[in-house]
C-alpha beads as a LAMMPS data file, in Angstrom:
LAMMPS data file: protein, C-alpha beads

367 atoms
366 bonds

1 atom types
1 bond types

-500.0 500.0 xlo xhi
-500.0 500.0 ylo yhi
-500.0 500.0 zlo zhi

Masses

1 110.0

Atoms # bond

1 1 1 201.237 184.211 132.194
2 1 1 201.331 182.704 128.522
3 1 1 204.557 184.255 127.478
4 1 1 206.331 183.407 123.654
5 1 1 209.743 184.022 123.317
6 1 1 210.871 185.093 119.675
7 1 1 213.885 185.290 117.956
8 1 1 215.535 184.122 114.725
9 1 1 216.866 180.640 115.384
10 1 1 218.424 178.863 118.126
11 1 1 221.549 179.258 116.575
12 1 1 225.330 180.268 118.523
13 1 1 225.373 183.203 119.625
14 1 1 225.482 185.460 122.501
15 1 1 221.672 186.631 122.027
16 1 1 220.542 182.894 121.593
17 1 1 222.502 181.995 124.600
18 1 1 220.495 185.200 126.393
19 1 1 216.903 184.198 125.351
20 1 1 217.499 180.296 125.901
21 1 1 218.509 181.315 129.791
22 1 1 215.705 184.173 129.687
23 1 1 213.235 181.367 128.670
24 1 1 214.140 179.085 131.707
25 1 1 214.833 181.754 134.444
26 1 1 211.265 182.774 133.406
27 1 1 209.904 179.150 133.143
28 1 1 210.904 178.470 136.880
29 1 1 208.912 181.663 137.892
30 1 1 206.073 179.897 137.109
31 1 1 205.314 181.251 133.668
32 1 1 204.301 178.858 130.467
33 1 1 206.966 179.876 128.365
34 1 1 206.697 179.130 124.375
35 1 1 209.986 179.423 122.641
36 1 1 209.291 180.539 118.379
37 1 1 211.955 180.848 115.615
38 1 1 212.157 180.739 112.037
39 1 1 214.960 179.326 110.765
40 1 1 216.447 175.902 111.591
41 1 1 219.460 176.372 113.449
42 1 1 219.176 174.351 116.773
43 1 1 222.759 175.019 118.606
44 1 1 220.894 176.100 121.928
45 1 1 217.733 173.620 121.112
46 1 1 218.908 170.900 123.694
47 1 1 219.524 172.763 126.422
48 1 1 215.904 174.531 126.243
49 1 1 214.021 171.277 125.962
50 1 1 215.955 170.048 128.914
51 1 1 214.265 172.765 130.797
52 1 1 210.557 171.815 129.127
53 1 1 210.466 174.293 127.344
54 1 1 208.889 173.744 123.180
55 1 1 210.127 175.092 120.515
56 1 1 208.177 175.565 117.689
57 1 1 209.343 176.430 114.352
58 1 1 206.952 178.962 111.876
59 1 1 207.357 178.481 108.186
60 1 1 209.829 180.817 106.756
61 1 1 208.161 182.936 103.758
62 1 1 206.508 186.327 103.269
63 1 1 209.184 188.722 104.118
64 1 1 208.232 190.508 107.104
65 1 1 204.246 191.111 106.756
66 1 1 204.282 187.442 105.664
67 1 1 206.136 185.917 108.721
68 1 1 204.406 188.894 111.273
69 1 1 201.026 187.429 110.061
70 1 1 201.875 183.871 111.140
71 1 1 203.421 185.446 114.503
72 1 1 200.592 187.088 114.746
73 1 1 198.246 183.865 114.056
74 1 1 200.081 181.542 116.440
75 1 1 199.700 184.296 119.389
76 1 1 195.968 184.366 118.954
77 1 1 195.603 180.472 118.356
78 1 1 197.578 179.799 121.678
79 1 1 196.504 182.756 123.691
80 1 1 200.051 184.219 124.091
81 1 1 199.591 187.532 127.219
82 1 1 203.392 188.136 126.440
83 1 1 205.680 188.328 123.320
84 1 1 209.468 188.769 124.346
85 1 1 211.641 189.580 121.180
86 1 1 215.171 189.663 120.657
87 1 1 216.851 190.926 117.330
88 1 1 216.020 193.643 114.859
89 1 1 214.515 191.477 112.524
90 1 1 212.501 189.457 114.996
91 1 1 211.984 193.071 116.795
92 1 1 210.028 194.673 113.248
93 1 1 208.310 191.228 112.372
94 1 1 206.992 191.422 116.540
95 1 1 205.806 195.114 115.728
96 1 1 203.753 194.713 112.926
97 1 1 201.997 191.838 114.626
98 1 1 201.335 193.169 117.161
99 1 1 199.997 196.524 114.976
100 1 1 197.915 193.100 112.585
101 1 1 196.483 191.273 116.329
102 1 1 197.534 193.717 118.898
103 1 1 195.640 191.653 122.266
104 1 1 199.132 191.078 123.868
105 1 1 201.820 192.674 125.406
106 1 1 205.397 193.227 123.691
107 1 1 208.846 193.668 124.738
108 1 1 211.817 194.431 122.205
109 1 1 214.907 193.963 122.836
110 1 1 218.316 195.786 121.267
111 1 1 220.932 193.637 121.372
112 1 1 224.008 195.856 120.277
113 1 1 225.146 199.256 120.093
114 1 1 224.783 202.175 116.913
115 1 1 227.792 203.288 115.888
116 1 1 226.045 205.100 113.895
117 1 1 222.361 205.870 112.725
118 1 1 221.052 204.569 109.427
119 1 1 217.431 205.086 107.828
120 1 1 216.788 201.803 108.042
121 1 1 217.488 202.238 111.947
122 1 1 214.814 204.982 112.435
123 1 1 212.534 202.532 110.616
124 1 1 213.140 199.870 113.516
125 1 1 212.206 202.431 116.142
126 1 1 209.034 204.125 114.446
127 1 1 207.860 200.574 114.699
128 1 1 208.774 200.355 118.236
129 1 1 205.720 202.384 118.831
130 1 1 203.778 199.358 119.082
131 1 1 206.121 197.937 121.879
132 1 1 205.544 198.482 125.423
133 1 1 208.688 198.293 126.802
134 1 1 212.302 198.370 124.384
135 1 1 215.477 196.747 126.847
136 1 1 218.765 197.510 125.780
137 1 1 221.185 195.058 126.697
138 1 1 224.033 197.838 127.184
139 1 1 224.436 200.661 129.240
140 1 1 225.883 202.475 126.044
141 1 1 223.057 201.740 123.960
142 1 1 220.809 202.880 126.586
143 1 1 222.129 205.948 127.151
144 1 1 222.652 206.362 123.010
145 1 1 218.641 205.753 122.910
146 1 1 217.181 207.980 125.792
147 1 1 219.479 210.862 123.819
148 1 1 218.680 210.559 120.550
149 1 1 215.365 210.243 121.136
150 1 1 214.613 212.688 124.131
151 1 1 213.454 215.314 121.900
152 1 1 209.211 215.910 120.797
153 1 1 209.969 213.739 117.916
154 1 1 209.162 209.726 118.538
155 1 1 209.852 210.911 122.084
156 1 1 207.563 207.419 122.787
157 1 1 211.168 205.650 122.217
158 1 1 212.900 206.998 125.388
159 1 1 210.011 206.682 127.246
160 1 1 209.901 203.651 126.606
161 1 1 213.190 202.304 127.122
162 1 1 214.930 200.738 129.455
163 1 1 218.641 198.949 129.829
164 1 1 219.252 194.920 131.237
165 1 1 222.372 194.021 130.796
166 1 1 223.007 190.271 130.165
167 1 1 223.570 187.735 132.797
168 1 1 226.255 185.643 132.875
169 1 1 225.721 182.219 135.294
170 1 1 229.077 183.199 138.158
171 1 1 228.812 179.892 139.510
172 1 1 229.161 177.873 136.045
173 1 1 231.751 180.144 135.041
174 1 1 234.317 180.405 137.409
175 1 1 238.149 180.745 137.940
176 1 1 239.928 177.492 137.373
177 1 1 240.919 175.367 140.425
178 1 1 244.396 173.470 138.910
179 1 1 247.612 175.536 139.620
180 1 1 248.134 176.054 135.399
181 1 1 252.210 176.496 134.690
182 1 1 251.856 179.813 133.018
183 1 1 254.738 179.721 130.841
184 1 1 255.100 181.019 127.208
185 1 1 254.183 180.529 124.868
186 1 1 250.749 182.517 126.142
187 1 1 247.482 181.462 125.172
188 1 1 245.108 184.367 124.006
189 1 1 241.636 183.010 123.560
190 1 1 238.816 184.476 121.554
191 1 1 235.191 183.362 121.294
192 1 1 233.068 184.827 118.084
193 1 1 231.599 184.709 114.614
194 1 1 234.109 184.514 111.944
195 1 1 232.474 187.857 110.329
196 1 1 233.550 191.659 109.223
197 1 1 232.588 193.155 112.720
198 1 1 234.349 191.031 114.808
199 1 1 237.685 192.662 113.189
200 1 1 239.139 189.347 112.404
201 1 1 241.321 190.478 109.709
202 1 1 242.586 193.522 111.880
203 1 1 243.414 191.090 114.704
204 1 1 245.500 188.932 112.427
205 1 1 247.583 191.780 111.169
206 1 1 248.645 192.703 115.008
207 1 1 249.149 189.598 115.883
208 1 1 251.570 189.621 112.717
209 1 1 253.824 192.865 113.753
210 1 1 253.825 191.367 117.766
211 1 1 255.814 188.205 116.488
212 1 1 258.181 190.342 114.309
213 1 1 258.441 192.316 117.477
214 1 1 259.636 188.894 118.743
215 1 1 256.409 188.239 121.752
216 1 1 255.393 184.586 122.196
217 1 1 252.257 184.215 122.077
218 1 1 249.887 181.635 120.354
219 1 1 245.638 182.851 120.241
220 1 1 243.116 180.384 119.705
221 1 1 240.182 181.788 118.085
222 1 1 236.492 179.057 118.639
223 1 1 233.208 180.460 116.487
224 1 1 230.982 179.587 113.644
225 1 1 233.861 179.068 110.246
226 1 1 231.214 179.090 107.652
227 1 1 232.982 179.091 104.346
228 1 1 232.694 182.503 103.647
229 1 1 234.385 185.501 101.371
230 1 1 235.236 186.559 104.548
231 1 1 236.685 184.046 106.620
232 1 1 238.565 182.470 103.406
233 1 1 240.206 186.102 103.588
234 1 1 241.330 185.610 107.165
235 1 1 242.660 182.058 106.453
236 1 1 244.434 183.441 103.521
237 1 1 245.645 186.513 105.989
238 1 1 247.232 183.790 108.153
239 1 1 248.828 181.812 105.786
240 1 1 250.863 184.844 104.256
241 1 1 251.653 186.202 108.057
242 1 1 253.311 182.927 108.516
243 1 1 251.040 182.383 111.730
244 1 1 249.373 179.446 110.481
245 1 1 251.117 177.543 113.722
246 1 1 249.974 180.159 116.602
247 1 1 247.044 181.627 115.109
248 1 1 244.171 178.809 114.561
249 1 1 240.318 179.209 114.560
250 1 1 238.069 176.350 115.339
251 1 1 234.084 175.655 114.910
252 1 1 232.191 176.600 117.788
253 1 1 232.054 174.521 120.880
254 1 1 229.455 173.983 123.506
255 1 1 230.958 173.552 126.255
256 1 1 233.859 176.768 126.509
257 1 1 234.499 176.252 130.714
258 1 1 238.024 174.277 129.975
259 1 1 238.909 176.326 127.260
260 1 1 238.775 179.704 129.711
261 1 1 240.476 177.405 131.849
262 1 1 243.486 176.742 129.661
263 1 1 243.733 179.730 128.460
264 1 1 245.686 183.137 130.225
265 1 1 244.400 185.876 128.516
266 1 1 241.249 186.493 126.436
267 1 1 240.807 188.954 123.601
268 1 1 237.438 190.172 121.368
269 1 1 238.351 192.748 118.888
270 1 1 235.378 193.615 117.738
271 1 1 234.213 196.769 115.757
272 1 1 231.032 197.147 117.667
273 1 1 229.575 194.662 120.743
274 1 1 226.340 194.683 122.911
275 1 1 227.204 193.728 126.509
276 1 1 229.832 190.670 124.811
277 1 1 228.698 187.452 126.432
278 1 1 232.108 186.464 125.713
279 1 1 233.828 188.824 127.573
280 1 1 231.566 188.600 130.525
281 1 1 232.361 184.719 130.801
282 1 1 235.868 185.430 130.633
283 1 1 235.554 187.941 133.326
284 1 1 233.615 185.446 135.162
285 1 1 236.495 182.883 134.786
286 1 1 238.787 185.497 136.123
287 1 1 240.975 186.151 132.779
288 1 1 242.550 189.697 131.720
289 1 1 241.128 191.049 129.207
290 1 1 242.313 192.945 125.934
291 1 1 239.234 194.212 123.883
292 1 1 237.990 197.161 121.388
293 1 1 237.375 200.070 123.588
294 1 1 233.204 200.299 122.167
295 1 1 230.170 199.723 124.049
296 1 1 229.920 198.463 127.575
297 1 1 233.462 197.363 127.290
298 1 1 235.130 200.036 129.115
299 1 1 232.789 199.970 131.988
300 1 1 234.056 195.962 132.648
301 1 1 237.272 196.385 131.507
302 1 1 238.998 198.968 133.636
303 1 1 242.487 199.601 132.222
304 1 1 245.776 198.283 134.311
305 1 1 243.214 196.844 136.647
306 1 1 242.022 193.654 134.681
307 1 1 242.904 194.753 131.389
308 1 1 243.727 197.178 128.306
309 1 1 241.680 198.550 125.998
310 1 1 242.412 199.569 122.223
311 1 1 240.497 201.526 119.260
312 1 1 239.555 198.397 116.911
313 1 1 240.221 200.835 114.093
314 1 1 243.651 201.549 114.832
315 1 1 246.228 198.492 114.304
316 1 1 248.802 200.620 116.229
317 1 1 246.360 200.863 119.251
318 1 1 245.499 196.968 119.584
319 1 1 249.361 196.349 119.432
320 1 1 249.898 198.750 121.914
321 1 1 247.437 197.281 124.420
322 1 1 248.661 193.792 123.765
323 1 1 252.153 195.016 124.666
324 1 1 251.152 196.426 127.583
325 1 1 249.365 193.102 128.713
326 1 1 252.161 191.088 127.038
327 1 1 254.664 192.688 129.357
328 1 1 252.823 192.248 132.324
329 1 1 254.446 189.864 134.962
330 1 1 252.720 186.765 135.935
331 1 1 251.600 188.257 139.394
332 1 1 250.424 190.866 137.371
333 1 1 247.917 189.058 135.183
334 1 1 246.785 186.863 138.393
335 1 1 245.691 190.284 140.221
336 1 1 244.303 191.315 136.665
337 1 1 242.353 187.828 136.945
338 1 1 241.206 188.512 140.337
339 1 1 239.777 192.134 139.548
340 1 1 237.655 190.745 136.467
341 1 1 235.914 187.751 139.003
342 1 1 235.084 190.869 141.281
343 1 1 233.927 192.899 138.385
344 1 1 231.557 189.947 136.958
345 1 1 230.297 188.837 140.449
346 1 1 228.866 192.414 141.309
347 1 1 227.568 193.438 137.946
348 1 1 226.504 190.195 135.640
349 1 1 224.782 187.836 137.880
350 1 1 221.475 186.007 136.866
351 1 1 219.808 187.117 140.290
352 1 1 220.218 190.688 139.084
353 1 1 219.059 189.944 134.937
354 1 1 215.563 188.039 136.442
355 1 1 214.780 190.553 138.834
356 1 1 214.718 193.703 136.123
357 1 1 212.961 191.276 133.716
358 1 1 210.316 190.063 136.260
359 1 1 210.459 193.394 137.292
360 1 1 209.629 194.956 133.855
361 1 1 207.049 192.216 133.194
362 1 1 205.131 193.067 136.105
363 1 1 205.243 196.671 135.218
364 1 1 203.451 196.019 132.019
365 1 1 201.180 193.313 132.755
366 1 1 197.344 192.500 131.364
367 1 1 195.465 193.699 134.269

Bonds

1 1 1 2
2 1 2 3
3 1 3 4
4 1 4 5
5 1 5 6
6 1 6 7
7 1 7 8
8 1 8 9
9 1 9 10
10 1 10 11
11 1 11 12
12 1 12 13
13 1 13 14
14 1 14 15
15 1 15 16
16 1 16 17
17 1 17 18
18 1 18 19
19 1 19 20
20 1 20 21
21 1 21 22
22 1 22 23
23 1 23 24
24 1 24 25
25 1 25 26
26 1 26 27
27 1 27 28
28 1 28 29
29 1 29 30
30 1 30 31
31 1 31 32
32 1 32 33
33 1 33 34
34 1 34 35
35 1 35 36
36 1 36 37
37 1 37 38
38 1 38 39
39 1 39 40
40 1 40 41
41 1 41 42
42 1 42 43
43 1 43 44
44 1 44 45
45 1 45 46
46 1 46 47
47 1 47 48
48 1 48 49
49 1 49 50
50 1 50 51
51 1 51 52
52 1 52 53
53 1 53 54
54 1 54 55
55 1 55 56
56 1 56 57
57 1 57 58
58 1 58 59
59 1 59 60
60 1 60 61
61 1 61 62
62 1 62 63
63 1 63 64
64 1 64 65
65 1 65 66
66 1 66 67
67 1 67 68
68 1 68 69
69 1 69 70
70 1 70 71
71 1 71 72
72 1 72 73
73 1 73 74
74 1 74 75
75 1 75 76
76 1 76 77
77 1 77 78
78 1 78 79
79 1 79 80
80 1 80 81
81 1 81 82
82 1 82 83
83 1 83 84
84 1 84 85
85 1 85 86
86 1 86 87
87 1 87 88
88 1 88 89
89 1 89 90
90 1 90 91
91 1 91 92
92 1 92 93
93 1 93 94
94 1 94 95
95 1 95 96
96 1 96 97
97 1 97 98
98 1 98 99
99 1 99 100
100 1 100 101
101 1 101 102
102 1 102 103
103 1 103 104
104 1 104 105
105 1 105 106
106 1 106 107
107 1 107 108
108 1 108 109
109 1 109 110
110 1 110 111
111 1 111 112
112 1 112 113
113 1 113 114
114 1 114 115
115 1 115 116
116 1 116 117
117 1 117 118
118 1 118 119
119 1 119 120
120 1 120 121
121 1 121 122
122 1 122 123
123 1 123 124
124 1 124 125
125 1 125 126
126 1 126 127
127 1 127 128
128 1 128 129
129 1 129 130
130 1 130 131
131 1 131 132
132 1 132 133
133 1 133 134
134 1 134 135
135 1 135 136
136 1 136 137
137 1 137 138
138 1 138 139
139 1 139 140
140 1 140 141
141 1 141 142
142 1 142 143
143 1 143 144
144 1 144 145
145 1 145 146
146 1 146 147
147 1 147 148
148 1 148 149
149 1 149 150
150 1 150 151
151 1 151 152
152 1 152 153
153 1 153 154
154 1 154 155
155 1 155 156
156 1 156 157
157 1 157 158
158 1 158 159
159 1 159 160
160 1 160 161
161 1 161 162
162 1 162 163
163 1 163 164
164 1 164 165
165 1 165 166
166 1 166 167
167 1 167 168
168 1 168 169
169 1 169 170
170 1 170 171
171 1 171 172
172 1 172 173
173 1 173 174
174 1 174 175
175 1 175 176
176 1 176 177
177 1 177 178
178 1 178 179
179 1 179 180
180 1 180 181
181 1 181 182
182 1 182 183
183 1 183 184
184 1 184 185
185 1 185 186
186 1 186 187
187 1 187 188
188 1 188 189
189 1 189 190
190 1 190 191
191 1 191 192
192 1 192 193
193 1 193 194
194 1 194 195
195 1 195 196
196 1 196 197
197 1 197 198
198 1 198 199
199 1 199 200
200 1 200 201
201 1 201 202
202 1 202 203
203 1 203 204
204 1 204 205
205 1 205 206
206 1 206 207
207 1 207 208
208 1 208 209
209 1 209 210
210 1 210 211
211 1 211 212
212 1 212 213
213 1 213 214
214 1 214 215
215 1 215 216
216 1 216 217
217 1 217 218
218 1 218 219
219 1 219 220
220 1 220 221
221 1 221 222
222 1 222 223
223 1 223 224
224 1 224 225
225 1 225 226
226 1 226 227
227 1 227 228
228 1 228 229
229 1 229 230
230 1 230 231
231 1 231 232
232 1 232 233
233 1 233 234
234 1 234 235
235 1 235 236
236 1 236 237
237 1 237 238
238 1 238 239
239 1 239 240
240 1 240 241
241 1 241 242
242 1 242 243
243 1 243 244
244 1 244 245
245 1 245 246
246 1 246 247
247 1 247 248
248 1 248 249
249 1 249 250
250 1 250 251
251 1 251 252
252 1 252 253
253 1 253 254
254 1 254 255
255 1 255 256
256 1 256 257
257 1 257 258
258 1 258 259
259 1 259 260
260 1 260 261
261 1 261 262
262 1 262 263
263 1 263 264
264 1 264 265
265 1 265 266
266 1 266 267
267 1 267 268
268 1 268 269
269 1 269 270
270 1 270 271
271 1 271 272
272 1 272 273
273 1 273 274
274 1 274 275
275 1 275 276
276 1 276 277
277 1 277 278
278 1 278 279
279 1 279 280
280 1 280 281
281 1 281 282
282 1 282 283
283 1 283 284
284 1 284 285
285 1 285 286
286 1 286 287
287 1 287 288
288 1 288 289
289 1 289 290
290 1 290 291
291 1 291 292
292 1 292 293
293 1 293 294
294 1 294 295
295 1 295 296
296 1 296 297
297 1 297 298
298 1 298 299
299 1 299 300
300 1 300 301
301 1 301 302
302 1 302 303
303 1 303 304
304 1 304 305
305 1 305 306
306 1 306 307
307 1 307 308
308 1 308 309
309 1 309 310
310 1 310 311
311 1 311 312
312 1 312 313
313 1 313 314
314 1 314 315
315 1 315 316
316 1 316 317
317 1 317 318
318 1 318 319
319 1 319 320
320 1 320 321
321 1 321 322
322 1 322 323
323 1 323 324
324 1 324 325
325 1 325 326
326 1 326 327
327 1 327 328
328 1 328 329
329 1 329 330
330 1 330 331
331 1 331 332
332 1 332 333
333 1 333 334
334 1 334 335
335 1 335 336
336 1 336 337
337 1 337 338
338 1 338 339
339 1 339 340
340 1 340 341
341 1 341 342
342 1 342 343
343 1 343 344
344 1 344 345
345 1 345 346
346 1 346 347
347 1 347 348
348 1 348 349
349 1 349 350
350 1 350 351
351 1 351 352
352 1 352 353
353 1 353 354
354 1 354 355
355 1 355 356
356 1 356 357
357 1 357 358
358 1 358 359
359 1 359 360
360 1 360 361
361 1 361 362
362 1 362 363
363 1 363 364
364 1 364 365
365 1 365 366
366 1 366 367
């Protein structure tokens, strides 16, 4: 099958990272697998052309009939059976061109959760009409979907719908194999976009009142710094906490194994996740875990198991759960380690993410 995978850019990020492995897992199944984005970003670029796979770039212009119209072209000019898209503007521009060429088969994908339901969201799913099949890639959104939309109204949407939740590759990430001397200070580690919903700011101002509160502790935060309003707030946040020396963010790396590996504890505070590809490599790499209590979260974070959990909202929450890991024993955060391997062996393995997708693809086939 002639399938094209389409998404934004190849950018970093935990959906890129999703579709770039999608793309191969798919490619060794014997599929001829087209990779199409719009915008220039190339983070992930290298690591699909190692597995043959093109990428071609479409001309950015048009707004969304504009750029569905040359989806739509370049699917009929190459005979594409299968368009796979990932992202909610990738998802609408997918929709209508499939509604402006519709000989092909389409597959949407959600990549986070609603925390709550805008009009602009009902205007992404009255498009999904012209989808066959719409994947969540969270249990929570899933469920969130199949409710809101079990009713006579667009009931097509639940129907629809089903839930993948992303892989994560067990036997790249894994627990580190040096005895590490675990003493303080401790290293939190955080992997993300320096943006508004990752709760950057909020993070900041716990980690402020835990060092008045006298806990050593230094966090290491590793994601795209793009000089914005936003993350020139943050900076400016850790200057005036006086944590300029144990809280630092870096630009994004490619290869994260050693830095799970160096690190004893990781942390995402975000406002509002998908199934976090961050977490689920730190799970992999048998870490505990303190994270926002939203999504999928509390399904692989089980508290006093391998981890705490905290209302991202709520400054005296996240402190709380911090304190809790913070006071832990050593042993403690080991057994902690060892529960979040378990968890990510038995739910996020790549074996499990090709099967549903194969699965799914074979379910809606061209005869």
């Amino acid at each position: 099958m002639k399938i094209a995978c389409l998404l934004r850019s190849l950018e970093m990020g935990g959906l890129e990272r999703q579709m770039s492995g999608l793309a191969s897992f798919l490619k060794k199944e014997g599929h001829d697998i087209t990779i199409v984005k719009y915008l220039p970003d190339d983070f992930y670029e290298d690591y699909v052309r190692e597995h043959d796979i093109p990428v071609v770039q479409l001309k950015k212009g048009g707004g969304n009939i504009g750029m569905a119209k040359k989806i739509a072209r370049f699917i009929e000019k190459n005979g594409i059976d299968l368009l796979i898209s990932f992202g909610t503007s990738p998802n609408i521009k997918a929709c209508i061109a499939r509604k402006i060429y519709g000989n092909f088969k389409l597959i949407v994908s959600e990549r986070n959760f609603n925390t709550r339901w805008l009009p602009y969201d009902y205007l992404r799913f009255i498009a999904y009409k012209e989808a066959d099949a719409i994947v969540s890639n969270s249990i929570s959104q899933g469920r969130l979907i199949k409710a809101k939309f079990s009713g006579r109204f667009m009931k097509y949407v639940a129907e629809k719908s089903s839930t993948i939740i992303n892989f994560t590759d067990v036997n790249k990430f894994t627990p580190s194999q040096e005895k590490v001397d675990r003493r303080e200070p401790l290293k939190i580690l955080t992997f993300g976009r320096v943006v508004k919903r990752k709760n950057v700011h909020g993070y900041i101002n716990a980690a402020k009142i835990l060092k008045d509160k006298g806990y050593n502790f230094d966090i290491e935060w590793y994601g795209l710094t793009s000089e914005s309003s936003y993350y020139k707030k943050c900076m400016q946040a850790i200057a005036d906490s006086g944590l300029k020396e144990s809280f630092k963010i870096y630009p994004v790396q490619k290869n994260v194994e050693n830095l799970y590996h160096k690190a004893d504890i990781f942390c995402l505070p975000s406002f509002y996740e998908g199934t976090s590809n961050a977490i689920s490599e730190a799970l992999a790499c048998g870490l505990p875990i303190i994270c926002s209590a939203v999504s999928d979260n509390s399904i692989n974070v089980e508290e006093g198991r391998n981890g705490w959990l905290f209302d991202p909202t709520d400054c005296d929450s996240m402190v709380s759960a911090f304190e809790r890991m913070l006071n832990s024993s050593p042993e403690e955060r080991t057994e902690y380690g060892k529960h979040s391997r378990e968890t990510a062996v038995s739910r996020l393995s790549i074996d499990r993410f090709t099967k549903q997708y194969k699965d799914l693809i074979d379910s809606i086939a061209i005869p």
